[in-house]
C-alpha positions in Angstrom: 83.5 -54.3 65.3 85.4 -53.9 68.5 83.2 -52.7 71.4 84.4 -48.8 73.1 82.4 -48.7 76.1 82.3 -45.1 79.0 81.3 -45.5 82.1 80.6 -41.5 83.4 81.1 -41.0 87.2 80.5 -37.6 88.3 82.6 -37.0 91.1 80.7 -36.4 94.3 77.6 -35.7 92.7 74.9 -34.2 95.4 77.8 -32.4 97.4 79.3 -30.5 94.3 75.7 -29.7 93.4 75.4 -28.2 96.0 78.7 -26.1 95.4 77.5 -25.2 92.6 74.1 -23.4 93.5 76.2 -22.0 96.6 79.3 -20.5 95.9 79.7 -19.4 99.3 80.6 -23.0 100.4 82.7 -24.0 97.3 85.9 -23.8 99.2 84.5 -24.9 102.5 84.4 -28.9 103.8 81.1 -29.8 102.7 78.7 -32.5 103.1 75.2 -33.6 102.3 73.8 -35.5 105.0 70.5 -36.3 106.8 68.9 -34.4 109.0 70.3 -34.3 112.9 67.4 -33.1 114.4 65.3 -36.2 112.9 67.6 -38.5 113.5 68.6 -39.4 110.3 72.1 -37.8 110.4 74.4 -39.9 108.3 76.9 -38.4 105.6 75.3 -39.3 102.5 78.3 -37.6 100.4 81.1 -35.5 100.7 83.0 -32.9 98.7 87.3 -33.4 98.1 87.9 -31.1 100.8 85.9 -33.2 103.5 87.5 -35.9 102.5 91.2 -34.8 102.7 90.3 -34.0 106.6 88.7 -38.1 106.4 85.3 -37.9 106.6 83.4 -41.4 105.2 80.1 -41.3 103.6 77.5 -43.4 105.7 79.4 -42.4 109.3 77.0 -40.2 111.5 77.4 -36.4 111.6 79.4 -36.1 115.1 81.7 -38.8 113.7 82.6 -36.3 110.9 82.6 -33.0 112.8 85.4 -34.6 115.3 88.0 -34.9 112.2 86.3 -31.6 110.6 84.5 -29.3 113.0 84.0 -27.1 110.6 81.6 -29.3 108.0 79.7 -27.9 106.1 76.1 -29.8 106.1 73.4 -29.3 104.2 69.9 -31.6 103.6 69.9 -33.4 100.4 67.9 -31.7 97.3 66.6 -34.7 95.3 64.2 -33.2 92.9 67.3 -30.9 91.9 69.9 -33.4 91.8 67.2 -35.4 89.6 67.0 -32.0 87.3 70.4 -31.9 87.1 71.0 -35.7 86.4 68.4 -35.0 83.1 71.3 -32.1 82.2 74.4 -34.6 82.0 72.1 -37.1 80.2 70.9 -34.8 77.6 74.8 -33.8 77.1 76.1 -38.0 77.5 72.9 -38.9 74.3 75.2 -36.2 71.6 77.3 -38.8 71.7 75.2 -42.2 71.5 71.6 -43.3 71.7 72.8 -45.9 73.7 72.9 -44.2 77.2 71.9 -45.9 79.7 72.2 -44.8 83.4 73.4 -46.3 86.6 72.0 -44.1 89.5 71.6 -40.2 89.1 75.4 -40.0 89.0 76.6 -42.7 86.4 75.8 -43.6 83.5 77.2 -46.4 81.1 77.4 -44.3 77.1 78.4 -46.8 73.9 80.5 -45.1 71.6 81.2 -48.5 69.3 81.1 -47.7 65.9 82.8 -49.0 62.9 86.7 -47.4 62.7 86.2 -46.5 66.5 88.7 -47.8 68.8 90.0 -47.4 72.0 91.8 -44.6 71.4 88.9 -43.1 69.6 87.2 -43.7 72.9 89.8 -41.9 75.2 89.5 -39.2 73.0 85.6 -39.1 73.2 85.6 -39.4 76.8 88.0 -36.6 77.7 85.6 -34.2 75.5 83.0 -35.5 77.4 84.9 -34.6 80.7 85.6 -31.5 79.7 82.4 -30.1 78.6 80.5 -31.4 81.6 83.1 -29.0 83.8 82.5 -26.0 81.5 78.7 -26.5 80.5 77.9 -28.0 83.7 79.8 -27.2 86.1 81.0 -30.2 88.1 83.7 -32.9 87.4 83.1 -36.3 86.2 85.4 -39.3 86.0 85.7 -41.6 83.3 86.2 -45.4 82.6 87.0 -46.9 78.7 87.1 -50.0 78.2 85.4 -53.3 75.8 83.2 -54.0 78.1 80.0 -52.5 80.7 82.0 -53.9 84.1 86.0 -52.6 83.0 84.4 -49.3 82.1 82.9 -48.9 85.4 86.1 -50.0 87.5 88.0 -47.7 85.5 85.8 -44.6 86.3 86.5 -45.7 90.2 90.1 -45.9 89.8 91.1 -41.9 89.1 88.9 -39.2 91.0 88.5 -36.4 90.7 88.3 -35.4 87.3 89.6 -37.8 84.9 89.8 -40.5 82.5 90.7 -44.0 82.8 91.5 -46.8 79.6 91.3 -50.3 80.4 92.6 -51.8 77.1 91.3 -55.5 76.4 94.9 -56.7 76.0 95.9 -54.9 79.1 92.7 -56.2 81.8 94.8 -58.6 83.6 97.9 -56.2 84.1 95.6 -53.3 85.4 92.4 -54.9 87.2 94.0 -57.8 88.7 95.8 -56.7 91.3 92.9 -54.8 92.9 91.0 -55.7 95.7 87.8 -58.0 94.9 85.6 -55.4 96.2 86.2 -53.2 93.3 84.7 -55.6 91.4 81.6 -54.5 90.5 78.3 -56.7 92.5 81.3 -58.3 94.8 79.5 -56.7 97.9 80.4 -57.1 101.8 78.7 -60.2 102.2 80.3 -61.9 99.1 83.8 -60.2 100.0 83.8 -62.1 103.7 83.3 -65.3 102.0 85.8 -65.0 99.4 88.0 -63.8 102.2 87.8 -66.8 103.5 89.1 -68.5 100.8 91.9 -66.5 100.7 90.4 -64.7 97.6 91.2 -61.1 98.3 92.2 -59.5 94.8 90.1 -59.5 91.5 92.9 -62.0 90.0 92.7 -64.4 92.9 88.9 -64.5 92.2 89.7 -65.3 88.4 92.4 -67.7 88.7 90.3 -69.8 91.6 88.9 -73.2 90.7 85.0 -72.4 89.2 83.8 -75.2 91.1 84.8 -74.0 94.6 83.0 -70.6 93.9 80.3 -71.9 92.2 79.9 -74.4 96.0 80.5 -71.6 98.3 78.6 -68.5 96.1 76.5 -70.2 93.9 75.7 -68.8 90.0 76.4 -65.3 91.0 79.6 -66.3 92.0 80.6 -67.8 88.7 78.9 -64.7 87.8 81.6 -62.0 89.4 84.3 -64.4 88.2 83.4 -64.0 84.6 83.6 -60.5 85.1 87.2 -60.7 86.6 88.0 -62.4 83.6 87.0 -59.6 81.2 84.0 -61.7 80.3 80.8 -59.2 80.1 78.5 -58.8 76.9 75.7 -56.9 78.4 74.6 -54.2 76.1 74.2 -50.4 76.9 70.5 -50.1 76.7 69.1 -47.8 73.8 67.9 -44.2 75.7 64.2 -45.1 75.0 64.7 -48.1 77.0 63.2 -48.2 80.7 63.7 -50.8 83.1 61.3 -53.8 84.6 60.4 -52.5 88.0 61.1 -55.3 90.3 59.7 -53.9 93.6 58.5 -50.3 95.2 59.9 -49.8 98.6 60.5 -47.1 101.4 61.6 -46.7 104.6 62.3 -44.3 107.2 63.6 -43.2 110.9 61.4 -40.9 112.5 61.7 -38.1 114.9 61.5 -40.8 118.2 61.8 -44.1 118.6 58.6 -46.5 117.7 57.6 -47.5 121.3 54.3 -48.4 121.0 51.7 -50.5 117.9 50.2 -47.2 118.0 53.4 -45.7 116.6 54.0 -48.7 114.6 50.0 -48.8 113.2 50.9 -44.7 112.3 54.1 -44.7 110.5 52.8 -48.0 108.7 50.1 -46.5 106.9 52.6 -43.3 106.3 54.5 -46.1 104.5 52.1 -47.9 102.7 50.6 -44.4 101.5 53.9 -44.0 100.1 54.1 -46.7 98.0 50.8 -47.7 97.2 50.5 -44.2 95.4 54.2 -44.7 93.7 52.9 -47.9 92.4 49.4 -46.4 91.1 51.9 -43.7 89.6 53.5 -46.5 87.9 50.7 -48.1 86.9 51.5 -51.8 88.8 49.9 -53.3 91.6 51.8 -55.7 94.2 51.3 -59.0 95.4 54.3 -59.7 98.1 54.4 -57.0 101.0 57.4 -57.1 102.9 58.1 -55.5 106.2 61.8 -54.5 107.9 62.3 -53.0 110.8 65.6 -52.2 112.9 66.1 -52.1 116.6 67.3 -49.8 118.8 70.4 -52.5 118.9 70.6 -51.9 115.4 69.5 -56.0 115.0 66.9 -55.7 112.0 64.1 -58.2 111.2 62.4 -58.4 107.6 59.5 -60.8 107.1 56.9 -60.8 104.0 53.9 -62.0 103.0 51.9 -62.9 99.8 48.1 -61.6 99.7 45.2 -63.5 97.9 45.5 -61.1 95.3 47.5 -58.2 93.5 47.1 -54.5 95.4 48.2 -50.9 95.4 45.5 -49.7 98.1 47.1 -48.1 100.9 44.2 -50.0 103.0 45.5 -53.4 102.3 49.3 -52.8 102.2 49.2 -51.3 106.0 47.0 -54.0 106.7 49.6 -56.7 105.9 52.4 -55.3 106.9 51.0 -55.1 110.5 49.8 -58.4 110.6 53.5 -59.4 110.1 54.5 -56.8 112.3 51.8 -58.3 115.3 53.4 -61.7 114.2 56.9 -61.3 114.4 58.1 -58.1 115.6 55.8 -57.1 118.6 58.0 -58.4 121.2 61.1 -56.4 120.3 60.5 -52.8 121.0 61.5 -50.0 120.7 62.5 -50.0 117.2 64.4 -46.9 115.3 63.0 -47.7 112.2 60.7 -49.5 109.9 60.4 -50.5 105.8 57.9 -51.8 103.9 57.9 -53.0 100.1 55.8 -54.3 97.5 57.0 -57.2 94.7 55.8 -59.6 92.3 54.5 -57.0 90.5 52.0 -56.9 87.5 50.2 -54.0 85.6 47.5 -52.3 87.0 45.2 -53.2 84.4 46.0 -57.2 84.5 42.6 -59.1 85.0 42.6 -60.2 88.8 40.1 -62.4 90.2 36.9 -60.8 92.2 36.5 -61.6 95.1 32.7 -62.5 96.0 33.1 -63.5 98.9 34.7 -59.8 100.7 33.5 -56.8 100.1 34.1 -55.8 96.7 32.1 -52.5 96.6 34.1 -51.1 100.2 37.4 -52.0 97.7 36.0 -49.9 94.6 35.2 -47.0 96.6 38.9 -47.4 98.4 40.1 -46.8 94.6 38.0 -44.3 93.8 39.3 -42.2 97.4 42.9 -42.8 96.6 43.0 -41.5 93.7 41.4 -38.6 94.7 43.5 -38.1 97.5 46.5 -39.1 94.8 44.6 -35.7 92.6 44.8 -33.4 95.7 48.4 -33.7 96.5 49.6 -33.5 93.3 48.2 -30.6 93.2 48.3 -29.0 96.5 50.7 -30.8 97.9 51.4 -34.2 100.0 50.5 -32.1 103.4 46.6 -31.5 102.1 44.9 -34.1 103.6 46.4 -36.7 105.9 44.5 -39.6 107.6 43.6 -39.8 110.8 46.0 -43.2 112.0 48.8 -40.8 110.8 47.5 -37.4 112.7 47.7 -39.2 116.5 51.5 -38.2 116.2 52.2 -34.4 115.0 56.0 -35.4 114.4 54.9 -38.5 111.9 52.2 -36.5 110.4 55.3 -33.8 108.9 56.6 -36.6 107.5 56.9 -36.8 103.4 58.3 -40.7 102.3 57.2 -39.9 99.1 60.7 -38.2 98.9 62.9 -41.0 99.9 60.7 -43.0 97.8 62.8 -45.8 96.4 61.7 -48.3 92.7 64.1 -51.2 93.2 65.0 -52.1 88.6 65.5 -55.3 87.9 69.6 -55.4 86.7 70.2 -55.8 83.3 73.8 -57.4 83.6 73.5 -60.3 81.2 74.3 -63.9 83.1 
């Protein structure tokens, strides 16, 4: 049975959101970006009529407004873009249960069934296209092809609003002249390598000896290059399917610069509050805390650490992360901004070992608090009760990381 693979873009996805609950702006140059007066003011996405005038997502609002000066900003929404993600996936599983997304915005859909070609496929996805612009409301772009990797480079080869087939007899023809960093997982840092070996198009990478790349980029390299070649089985996961969490993370600029370990000691327990109650959401505990932090240079620094014993107590996350802060960061200030993680995770109700020799009761009432605390603001909300470290700075203290709250998945791409 011959494989028909979509890959669903939707074109600009938080800006024309945005349009959409605000018709006053439809027409206007719009972009959603971070917040100026807290410093986190990079363009996060733009709408088609930003980005005739060239502004880039990721460049910093006064780098946009001197090509447009009359942008259009406005703070990102993510519980509604996460609403309206749910709408396009309810309309993408009438077609298959085998949906399986790729961000809020994408989302690979498997249409293979038997008598169902390509063409079938084409078909399929321009219905899809055009009921997500009358039912929804936006526009989405769409890749067919055999495979999971084709289908997504064809939904980045025609924006806005249309539909791209990458026949299996026809790969070489249309992906190979691209530039390698189409290529789906061929990042920066891979791309400057390859460019130094005078690899600079997805057929140069497919055509190139396997042992050289497998020298200079090691299995992911041979990786990327079976992709170039049209080689990719991975399935589309079934829509009841939900991925291994490989790590909880977040990370944040605040309102000033950290200066001090008293700024460092307050917006690390704001961190580890933020994921220690993500992963108690999720039901995991962490034994690998990891720390990153960026200078004012915009040099950054990551180090991490592996504790005696799985965690998710906001107590013992902080705790770590500024030890390795006190260890190998202390001399470097001021910093703009700071991360911490947790991975090697395990379920929360794994058997861990107890330890006799700490204080096991203080670590059972620390439990028994957090998920109070965890009770409160999920009712109330996360401004209800703060901690103390986090109240010696007013402008920390306003801060939610819950919302920039990122889970890391563990990739399903098949090897």
């Amino acid at each position: 049975m011959e494989r028909v693979i979509l890959h669903v873009d939707a074109n600009s996805f938080y800006a024309s959101v945005e349009c959409l609950y605000t018709p006053s702006i439809r027409e206007k140059p719009v972009a959603v970006a971070g917040s100026t007066e807290e410093r986190h003011g990079i363009i996060l996405t733009k709408n088609q009529v930003a980005k005739k005038f060239g502004v880039s997502t990721g460049e910093a609002i006064w780098q946009a407004r001197q090509k447009c000066p009359d942008l259009v900003c406005v703070p990102p929404d993510y519980p509604l873009y996460i609403r309206f993600s749910a709408r396009m996936r309810k309309l993408y599983e009438q077609y298959s249960d085998r949906v399986e997304s790729f961000g809020l915005d994408e989302a690979w859909i498997d249409v293979s069934n038997p008598g169902v070609t390509i063409s079938e496929g084409e078909k399929i996805a321009h219905e899809i296209r055009e009921r997500v612009k009358s039912e929804l409301g936006i526009t989405v772009s769409v890749g067919v092809a055999d495979n999971k990797i084709h289908a997504k480079l064809g939904s980045d080869m025609k924006k806005p609003d249309a539909v791209t087939v990458i026949p299996p007899d026809r790969f070489r023809e249309i992906t190979w002249p691209l530039p390698v960093g189409d290529l789906l997982y061929v990042g920066p840092a891979t791309q400057r390598k390859l460019r130094l070996m005078n690899v600079l198009t997805i057929g140069d990478l497919a055509q190139v000896n396997p042992l050289l790349i497998a020298r200079k980029l090691g299995k992911n390299g041979l990786l990327v290059q079976a992709y170039a070649n049209g080689q990719d089985r991975s399935p589309v996961m079934p829509v009841d399917w939900r991925m291994a969490i490989k790590s909880v993370g977040n990370s944040t600029t605040p309102p000033h610069d950290l200066e001090t370990m008293d700024d460092v000691r307050c917006l690390c327990y704001l961190l580890a509050e933020s994921v220690s109650a993500r992963m108690r959401e999720e039901g995991l505990r962490g034994k690998c805390v990891s720390i990153s932090a960026r200078t004012t240079g915009l040099e950054t620094f990551s180090r991490q650490k592996t504790l005696p014993r799985p965690t998710n107590l906001t107590e013992e996350i902080a705790g770590a992360a500024l030890a390795l802060f006190e260890q190998h960061f202390r001399g470097k200030f001021p910093y703009r901004s700071m991360g911490i993680s947790c991975s090697a995770l395990c379920p929360e109700d794994n058997p861990i070992q107890l330890d006799f020799m700490g204080d096991e009761a203080h670590r059972m009432k620390c439990e028994q608090m957090e998920q109070a605390i965890d009770g409160l603001r999920r009712r109330f909300g996360h401004q209800v009760l703060q901690r103390c470290v986090v109240m010696t700075d007013r402008q920390f203290a306003d801060i939610n990381p819950v919302d920039d709250h990122t889970v890391h998945p563990v990739p399903f791409f098949a090897g």
